[in-house]
C-alpha positions as CSV (number, residue, x, y, z in Angstrom):
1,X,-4.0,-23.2,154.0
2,X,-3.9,-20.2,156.2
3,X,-6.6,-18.0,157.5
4,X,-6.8,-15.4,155.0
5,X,-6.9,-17.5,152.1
6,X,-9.2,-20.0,153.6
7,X,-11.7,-16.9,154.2
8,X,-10.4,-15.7,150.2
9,X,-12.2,-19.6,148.5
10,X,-15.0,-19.4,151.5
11,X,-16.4,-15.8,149.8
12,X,-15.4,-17.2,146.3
13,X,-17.7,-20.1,146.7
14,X,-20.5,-18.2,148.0
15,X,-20.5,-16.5,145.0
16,X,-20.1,-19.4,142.6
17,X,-24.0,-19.3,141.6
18,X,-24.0,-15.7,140.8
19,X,-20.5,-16.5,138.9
20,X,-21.7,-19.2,137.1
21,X,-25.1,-17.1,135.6
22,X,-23.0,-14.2,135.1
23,X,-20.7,-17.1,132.8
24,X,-23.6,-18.5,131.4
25,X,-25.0,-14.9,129.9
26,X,-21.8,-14.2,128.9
27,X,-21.9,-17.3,126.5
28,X,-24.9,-16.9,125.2
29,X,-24.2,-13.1,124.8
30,X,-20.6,-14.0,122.7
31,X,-22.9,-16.9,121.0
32,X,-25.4,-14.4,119.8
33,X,-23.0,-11.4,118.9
34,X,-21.0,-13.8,116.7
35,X,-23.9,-15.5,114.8
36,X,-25.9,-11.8,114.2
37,X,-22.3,-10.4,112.7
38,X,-22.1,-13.6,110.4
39,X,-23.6,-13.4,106.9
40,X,-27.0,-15.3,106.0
41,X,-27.0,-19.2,106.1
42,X,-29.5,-20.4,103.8
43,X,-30.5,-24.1,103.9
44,X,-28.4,-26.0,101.1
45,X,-30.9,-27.7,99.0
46,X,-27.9,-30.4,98.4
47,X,-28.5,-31.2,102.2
48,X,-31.2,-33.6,101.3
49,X,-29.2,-35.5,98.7
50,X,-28.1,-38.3,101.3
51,X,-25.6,-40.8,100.2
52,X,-27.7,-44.0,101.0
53,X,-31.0,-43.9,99.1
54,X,-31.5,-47.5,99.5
55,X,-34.3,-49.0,100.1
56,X,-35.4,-52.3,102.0
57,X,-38.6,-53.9,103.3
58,X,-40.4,-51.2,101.1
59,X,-38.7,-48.3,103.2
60,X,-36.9,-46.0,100.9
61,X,-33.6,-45.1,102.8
62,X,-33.5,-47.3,105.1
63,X,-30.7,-46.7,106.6
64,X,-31.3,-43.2,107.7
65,X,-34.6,-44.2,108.5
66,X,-34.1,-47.5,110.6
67,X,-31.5,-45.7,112.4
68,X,-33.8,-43.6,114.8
69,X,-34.8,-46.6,116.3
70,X,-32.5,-45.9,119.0
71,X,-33.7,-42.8,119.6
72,X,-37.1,-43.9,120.2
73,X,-35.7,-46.7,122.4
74,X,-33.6,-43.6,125.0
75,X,-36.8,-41.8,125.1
76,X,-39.6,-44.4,126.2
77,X,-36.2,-45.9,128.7
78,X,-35.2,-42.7,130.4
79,X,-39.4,-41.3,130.5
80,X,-39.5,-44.8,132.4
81,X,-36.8,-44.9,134.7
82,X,-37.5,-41.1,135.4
83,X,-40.9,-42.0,137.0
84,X,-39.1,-45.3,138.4
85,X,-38.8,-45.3,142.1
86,X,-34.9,-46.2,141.2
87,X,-34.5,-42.6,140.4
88,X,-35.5,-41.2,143.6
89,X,-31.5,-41.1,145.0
90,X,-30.2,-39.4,142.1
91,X,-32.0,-35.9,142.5
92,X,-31.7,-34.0,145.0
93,X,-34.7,-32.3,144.6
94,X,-37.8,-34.6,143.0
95,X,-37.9,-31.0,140.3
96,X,-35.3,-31.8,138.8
97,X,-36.6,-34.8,137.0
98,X,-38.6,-32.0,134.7
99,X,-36.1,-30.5,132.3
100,X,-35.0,-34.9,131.9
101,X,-38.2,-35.4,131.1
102,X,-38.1,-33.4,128.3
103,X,-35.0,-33.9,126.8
104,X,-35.9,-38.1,126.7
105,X,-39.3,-36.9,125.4
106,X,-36.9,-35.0,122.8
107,X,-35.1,-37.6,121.5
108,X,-38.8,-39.8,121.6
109,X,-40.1,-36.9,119.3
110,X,-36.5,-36.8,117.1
111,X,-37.2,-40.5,116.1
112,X,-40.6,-39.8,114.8
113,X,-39.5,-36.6,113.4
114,X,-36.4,-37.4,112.0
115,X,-37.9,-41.1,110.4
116,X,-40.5,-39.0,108.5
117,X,-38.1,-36.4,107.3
118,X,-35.9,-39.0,106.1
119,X,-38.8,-40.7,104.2
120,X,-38.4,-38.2,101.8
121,X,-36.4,-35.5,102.6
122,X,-37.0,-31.9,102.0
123,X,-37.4,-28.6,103.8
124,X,-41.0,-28.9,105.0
125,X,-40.1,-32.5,106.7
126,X,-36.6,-31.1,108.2
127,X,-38.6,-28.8,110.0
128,X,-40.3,-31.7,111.8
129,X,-36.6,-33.4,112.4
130,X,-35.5,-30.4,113.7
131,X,-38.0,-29.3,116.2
132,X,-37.9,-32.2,118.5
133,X,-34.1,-31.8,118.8
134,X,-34.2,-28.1,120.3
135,X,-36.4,-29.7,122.8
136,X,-33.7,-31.8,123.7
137,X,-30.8,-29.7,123.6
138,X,-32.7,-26.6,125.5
139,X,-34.6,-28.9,128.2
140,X,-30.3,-30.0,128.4
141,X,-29.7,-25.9,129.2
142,X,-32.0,-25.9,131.8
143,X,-31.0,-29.0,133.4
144,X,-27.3,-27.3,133.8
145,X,-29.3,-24.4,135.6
146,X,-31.3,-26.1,138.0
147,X,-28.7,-28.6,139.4
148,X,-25.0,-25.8,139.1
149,X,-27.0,-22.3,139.6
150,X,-31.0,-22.8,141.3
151,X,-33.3,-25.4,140.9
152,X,-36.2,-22.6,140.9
153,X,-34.1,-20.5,137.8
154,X,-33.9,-23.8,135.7
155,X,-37.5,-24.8,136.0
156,X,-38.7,-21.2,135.7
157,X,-36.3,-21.3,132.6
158,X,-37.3,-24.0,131.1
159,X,-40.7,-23.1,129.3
160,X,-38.6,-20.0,128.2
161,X,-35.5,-22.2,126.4
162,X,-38.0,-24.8,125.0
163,X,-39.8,-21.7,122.9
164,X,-36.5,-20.7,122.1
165,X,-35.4,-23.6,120.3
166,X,-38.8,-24.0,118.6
167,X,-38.7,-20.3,117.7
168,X,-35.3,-20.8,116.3
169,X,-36.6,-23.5,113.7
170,X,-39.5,-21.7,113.2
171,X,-37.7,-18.8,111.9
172,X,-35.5,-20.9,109.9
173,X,-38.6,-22.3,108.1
174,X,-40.1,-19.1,107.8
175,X,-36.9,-17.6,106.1
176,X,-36.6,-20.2,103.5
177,X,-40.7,-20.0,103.3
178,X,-39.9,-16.3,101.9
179,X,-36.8,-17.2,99.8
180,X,-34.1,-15.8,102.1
181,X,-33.3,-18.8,104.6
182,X,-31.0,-18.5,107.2
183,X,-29.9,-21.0,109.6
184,X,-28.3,-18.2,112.2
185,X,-30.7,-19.0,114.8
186,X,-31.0,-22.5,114.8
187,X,-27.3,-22.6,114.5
188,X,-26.2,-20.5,117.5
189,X,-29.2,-22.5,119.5
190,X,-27.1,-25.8,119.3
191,X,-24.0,-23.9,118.9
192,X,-24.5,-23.0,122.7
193,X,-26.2,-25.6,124.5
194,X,-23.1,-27.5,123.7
195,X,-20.7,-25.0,124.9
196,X,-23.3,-25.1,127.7
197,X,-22.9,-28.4,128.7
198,X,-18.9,-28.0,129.0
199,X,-19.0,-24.8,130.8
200,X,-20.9,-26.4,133.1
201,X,-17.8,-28.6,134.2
202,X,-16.8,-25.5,135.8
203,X,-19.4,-25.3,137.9
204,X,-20.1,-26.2,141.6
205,X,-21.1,-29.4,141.3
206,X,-24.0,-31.1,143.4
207,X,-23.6,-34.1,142.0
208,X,-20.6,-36.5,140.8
209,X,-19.7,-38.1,137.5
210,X,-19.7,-34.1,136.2
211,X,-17.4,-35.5,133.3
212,X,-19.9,-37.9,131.4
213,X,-20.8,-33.9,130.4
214,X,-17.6,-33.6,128.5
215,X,-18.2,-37.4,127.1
216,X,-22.1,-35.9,125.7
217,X,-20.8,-33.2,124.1
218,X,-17.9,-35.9,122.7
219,X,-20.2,-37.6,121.2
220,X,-22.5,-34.9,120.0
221,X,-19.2,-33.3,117.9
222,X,-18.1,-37.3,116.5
223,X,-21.7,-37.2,115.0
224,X,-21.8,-33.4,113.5
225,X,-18.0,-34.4,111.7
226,X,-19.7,-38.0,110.6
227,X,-22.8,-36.0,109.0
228,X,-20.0,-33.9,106.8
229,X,-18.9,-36.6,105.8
230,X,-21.8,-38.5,104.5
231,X,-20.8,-39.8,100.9
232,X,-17.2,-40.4,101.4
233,X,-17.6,-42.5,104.3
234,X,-20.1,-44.8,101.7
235,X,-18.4,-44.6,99.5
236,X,-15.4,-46.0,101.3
237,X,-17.3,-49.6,101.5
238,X,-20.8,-48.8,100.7
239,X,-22.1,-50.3,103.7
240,X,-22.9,-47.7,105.7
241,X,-23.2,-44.0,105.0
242,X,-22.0,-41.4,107.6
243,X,-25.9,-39.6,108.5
244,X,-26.6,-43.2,109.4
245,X,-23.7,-43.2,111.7
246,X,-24.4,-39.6,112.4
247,X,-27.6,-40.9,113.9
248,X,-26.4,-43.5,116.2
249,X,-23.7,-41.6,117.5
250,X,-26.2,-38.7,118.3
251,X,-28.4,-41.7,120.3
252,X,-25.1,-42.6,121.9
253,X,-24.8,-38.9,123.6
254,X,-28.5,-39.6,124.7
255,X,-27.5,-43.1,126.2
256,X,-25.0,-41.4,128.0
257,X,-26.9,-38.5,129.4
258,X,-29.5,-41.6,131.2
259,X,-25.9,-43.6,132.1
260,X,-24.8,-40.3,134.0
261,X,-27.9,-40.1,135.8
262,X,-28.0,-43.8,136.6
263,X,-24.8,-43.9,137.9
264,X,-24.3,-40.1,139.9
265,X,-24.3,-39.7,143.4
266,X,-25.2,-36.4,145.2
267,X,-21.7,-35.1,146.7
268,X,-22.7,-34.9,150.4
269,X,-19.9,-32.5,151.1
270,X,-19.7,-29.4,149.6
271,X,-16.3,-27.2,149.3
272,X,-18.1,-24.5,151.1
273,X,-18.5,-27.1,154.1
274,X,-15.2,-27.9,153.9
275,X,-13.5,-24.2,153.9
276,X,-15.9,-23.5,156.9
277,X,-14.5,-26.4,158.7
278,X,-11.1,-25.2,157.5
279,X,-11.5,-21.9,159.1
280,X,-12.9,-23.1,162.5
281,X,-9.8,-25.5,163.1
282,X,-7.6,-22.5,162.1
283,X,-9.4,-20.4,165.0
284,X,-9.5,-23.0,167.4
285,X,-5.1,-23.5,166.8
C-alpha cells in the first residue's frame, strides 16, 4: 500500500459513522417511498383460518399455541444473562445492554401475546401478537446504531423506534377499526429492520461474529416463507402445520441473536489503527 492510498482508506474510515447514518436514512427513506406509493393492504380476514385447529389438553390450537413456549424461554434467558456478570466482556460500553434488553423483553411479551391471539384468533388479539414483536425488531435497529454508528445515537433512538413500531400497529388497528385496514406501516416497519440488520454487515464493526447478523435475518425470512405456506405443509403429513414451524424458526433468530452475543469478542484493533500504523512505517522508509 503506498502513501497516498493509505491516507485515501485512513479519511474513508473516519468517515464510516457519518457513511453508515447517511446508508441507514437512505433505507429507511427507499423503505418508506416504496410502501406510501403501494396501494392499501387491508388485513385478510382468511389470515386467521390456521391450518391446525387442533386441540389438546383443553387448549384449542395447540400447536400454534404451545409453540411460543420458546419464545418465552429466549426472553426470561437473555433478560438473565444480560444482568449476568458473564456479559460484562461482550459490551464495550455497559449501555449497550439496553436496546438487548428490550428486544429479549420482546420476544418475552411475543409469547404472551402471540399464545392469546392464537387462542382464538382475530383482529383485536393480532394486535396484541403484533405489538410485542415491533419491540423486538425496533430495540434490534437501535442496537445496529449504538454498536456500528454512536452508542449515544442508539440509546437516544431507542425510545423513538420503540413508538414507532407500536405506532405502526396501532395504525393498522385503527384502519381496519374504520373499515379501510392497511398493513403499509407495519409492513415497511419489519420490512426494514431486516434490511437493517444486513446493512449493518457493512459497517465498521466493533465487535466480531458480524455474520450471525446475516444468519438472524436467515432465519427470520425461513419463517415468513413457512407462514405462506401454512396448510400445504399440513397437509403434506398432518403433523405439523407451517405457523407452528413459523413460530419456532422465528425463536430460532432470537436464539441466535443471544448466541452472537455470547460468543463475540470486541475487535481490539480497529482498521483505522491499522492504516495509521500503515502511514507512520511508510514515513519512517
Amino acid at each position: 500500500m503506498d502513501r497516498s492510498s493509505a491516507r485515501i482508506f485512513a479519511r474513508l474510515d473516519t468517515r464510516s459513522p457519518k457513511l453508515s447514518a447517511i446508508l441507514l436514512l437512505l433505507l429507511t427513506g427507499v423503505v418508506a417511498l416504496i410502501a406510501s406509493m403501494l396501494p392499501r393492504i387491508p388485513q385478510p380476514q382468511a389470515y386467521h383460518l390456521f391450518a391446525d385447529r387442533r386441540s389438546f389438553f383443553g387448549i384449542p390450537n395447540f400447536g400454534d399455541v404451545a409453540s411460543n413456549l420458546p419464545f418465552a424461554v429466549i426472553g426470561i434467558w437473555g433478560l438473565l444473562w444480560l444482568l449476568s456478570s458473564n456479559s460484562d466482556c461482550r459490551f464495550l460500553d455497559p449501555r449497550e445492554r439496553w436496546p438487548y434488553a428490550f428486544a429479549f423483553l420482546g420476544l418475552l411479551l411475543t409469547a404472551i401475546g402471540s399464545s392469546y391471539y392464537h387462542l382464538s384468533p382475530d383482529n383485536a388479539r393480532l394486535l396484541w401478537d403484533r405489538l410485542p414483536m415491533t419491540i423486538t425488531f425496533m430495540a434490534m435497529v437501535a442496537a445496529m446504531i449504538a454498536e456500528r454508528i454512536s452508542v449515544r445515537a442508539g440509546l437516544s433512538f431507542l425510545p423513538l423506534l420503540l413508538l414507532i413500531g407500536v405506532s405502526s400497529v396501532l395504525q393498522w388497528y385503527a384502519s381496519e377499526a374504520r373499515g379501510a385496514g392497511d398493513l403499509r406501516f407495519y409492513a415497511a416497519v419489519q420490512t426494514c429492520s431486516a434490511l437493517v440488520l444486513l446493512l449493518a454487515l457493512i459497517f465498521p464493526k466493533r465487535y466480531t461474529r458480524s455474520s450471525d447478523l446475516a444468519v438472524v435475518v436467515g432465519f427470520y425470512a425461513f419463517a415468513k416463507v413457512l407462514e405462506i405456506f401454512d396448510k400445504p405443509i399440513f397437509a403434506a403429513q398432518h403433523i405439523v402445520s407451517g405457523h407452528t414451524l413459523k413460530h419456532l424458526a422465528a425463536a430460532a433468530a432470537g436464539y441466535w441473536i443471544l448466541r452472537m452475543l455470547q460468543k463475540r469478542q470486541p475487535v481490539t484493533a480497529q482498521p483505522s489503527a491499522i492504516i495509521r500504523l500503515s502511514e507512520r512505517q511508510l514515513e519512517g522508509a
